[in-house]
Backbone bond lengths (Angstrom), bond angles and torsions (degrees), N, CA, C in turn:
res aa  C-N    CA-C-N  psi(-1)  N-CA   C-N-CA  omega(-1)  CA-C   N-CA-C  phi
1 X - - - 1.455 - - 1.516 109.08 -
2 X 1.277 119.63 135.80 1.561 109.27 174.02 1.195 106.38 -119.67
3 X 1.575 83.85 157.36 1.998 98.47 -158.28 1.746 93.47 -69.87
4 X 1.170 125.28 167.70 1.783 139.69 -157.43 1.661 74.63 -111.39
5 X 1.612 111.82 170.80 1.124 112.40 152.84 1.227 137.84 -105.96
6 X 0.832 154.19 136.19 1.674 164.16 -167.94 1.665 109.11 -42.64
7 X 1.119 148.08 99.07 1.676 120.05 142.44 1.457 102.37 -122.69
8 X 1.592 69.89 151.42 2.145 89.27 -164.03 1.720 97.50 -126.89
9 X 0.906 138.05 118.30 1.544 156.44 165.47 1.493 108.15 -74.23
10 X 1.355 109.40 125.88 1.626 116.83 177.48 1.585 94.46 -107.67
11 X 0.964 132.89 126.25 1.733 125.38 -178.58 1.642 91.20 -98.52
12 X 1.322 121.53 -47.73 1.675 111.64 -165.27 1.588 98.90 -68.45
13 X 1.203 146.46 -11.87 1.485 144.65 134.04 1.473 143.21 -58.20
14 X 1.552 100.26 -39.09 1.212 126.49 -179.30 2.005 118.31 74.37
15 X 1.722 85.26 44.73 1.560 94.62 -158.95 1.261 99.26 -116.76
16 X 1.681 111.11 149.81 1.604 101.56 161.10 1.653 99.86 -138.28
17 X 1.421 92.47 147.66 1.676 107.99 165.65 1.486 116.60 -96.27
18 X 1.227 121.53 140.53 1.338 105.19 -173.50 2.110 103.49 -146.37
19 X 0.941 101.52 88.39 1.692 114.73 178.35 1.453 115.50 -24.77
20 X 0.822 153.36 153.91 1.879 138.05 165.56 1.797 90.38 -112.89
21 X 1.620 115.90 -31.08 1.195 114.76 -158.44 1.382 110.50 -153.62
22 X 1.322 125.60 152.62 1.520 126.07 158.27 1.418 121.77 -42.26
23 X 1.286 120.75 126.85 1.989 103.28 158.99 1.156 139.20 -36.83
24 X 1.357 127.84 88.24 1.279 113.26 -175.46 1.659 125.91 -52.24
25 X 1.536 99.81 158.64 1.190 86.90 -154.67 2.226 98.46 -83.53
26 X 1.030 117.28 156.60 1.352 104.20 -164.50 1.961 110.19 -154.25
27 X 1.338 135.13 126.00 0.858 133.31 177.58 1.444 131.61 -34.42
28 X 1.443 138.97 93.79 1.273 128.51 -153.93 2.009 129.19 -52.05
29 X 1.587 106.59 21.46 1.596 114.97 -170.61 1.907 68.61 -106.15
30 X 0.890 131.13 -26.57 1.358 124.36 -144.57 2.029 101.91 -82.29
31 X 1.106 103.50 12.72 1.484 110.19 -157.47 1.825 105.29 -66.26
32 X 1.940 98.81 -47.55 1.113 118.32 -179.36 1.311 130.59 -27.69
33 X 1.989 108.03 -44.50 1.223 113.57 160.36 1.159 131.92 -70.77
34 X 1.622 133.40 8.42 1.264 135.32 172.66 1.207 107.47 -75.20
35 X 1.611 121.41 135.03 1.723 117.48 161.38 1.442 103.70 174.93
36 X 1.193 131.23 -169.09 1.365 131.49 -141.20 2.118 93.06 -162.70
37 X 1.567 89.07 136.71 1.230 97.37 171.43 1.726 126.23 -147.83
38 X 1.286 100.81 134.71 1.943 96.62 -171.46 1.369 117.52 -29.36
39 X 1.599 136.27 125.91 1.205 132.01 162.14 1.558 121.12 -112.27
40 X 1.061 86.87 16.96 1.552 92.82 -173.05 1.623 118.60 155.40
41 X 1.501 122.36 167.51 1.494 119.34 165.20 1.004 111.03 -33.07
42 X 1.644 122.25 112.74 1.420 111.44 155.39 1.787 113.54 80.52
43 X 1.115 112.37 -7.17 1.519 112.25 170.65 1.748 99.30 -125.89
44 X 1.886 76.13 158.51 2.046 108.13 -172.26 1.479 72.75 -128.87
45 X 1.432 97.71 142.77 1.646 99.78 149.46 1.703 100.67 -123.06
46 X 1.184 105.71 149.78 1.617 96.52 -166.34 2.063 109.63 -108.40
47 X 0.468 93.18 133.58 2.230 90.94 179.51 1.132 131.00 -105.96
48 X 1.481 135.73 90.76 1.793 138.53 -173.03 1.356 94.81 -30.82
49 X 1.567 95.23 -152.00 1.872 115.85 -166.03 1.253 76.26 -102.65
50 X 1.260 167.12 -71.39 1.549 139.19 -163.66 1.361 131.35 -29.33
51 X 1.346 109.66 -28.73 1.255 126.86 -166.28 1.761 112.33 77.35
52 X 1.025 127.24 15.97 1.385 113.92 -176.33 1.649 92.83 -96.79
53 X 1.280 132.10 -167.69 1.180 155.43 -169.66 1.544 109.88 -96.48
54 X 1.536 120.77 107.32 1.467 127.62 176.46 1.296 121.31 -105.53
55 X 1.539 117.10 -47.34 1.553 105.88 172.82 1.548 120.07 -143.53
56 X 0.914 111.25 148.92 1.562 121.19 -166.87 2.210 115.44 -91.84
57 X 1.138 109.36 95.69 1.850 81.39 -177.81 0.997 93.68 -136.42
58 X 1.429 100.79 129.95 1.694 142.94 -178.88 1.376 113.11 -92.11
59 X 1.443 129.75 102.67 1.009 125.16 169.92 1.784 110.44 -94.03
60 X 1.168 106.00 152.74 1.743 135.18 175.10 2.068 76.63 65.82
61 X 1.243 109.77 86.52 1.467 122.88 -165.60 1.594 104.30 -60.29
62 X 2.106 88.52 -54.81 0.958 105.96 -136.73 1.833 98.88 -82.71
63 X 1.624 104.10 0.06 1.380 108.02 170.57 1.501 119.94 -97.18
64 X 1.802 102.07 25.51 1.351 106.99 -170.83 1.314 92.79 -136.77
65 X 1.208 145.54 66.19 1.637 138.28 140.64 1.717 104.03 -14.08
66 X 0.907 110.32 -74.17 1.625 115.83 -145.42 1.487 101.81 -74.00
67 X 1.408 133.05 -30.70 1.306 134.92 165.39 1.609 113.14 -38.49
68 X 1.732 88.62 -51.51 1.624 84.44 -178.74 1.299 120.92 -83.61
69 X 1.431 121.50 -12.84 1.533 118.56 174.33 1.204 109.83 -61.68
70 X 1.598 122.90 -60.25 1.314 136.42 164.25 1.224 107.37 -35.12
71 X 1.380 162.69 -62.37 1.411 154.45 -164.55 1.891 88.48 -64.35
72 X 1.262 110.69 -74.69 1.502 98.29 -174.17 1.429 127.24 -49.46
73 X 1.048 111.87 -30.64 1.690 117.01 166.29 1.929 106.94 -57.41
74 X 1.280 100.04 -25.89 1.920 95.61 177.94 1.311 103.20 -100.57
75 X 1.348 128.44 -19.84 1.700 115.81 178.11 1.652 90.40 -77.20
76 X 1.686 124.98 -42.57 1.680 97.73 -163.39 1.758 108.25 -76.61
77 X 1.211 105.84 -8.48 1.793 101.61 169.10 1.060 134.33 -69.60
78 X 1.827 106.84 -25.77 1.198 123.43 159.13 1.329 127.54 -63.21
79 X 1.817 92.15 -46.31 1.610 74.02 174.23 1.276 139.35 -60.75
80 X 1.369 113.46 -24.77 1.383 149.21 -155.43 1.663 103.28 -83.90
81 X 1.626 106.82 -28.39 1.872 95.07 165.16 1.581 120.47 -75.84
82 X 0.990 107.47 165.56 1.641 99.30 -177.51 1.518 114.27 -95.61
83 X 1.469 116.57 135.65 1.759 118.00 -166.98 1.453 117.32 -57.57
């Protein structure tokens, strides 16, 4: 079964987080590589200890249509590779 991904809406912010994926699971020296970098207006995309791409948060959301299309356009690609 694979885990769904998470999005959680802050309205008194006007923010949303939106998961692409579970945390991988990762050796705790490995932390260092966690961190987050500007991708745009109003978006962080954030990266586990793998370095691949874990969570997406869009602030002033709701002045970002396309932020969020774009995140869903990468969760359905994901789904769409095979596990």
């Amino acid at each position: 079964m694979r885990n769904l991904p998470s999005i959680r809406y802050f309205p008194e912010t006007d923010a949303m987080a939106i998961e692409l994926r579970a945390w991988p699971e990762a050796p705790e020296n490995d932390q260092a590589k966690v961190g987050g970098e500007d991708a745009g207006e109003d978006l962080v995309i954030h990266y586990a200890p793998d370095r691949e791409p874990w969570l997406w948060e869009i602030e002033h959301a709701s002045a970002h249509p396309e932020h969020i299309a774009a995140v869903l356009s990468e969760i359905r690609g994901r789904a769409a590779r095979p596990a």
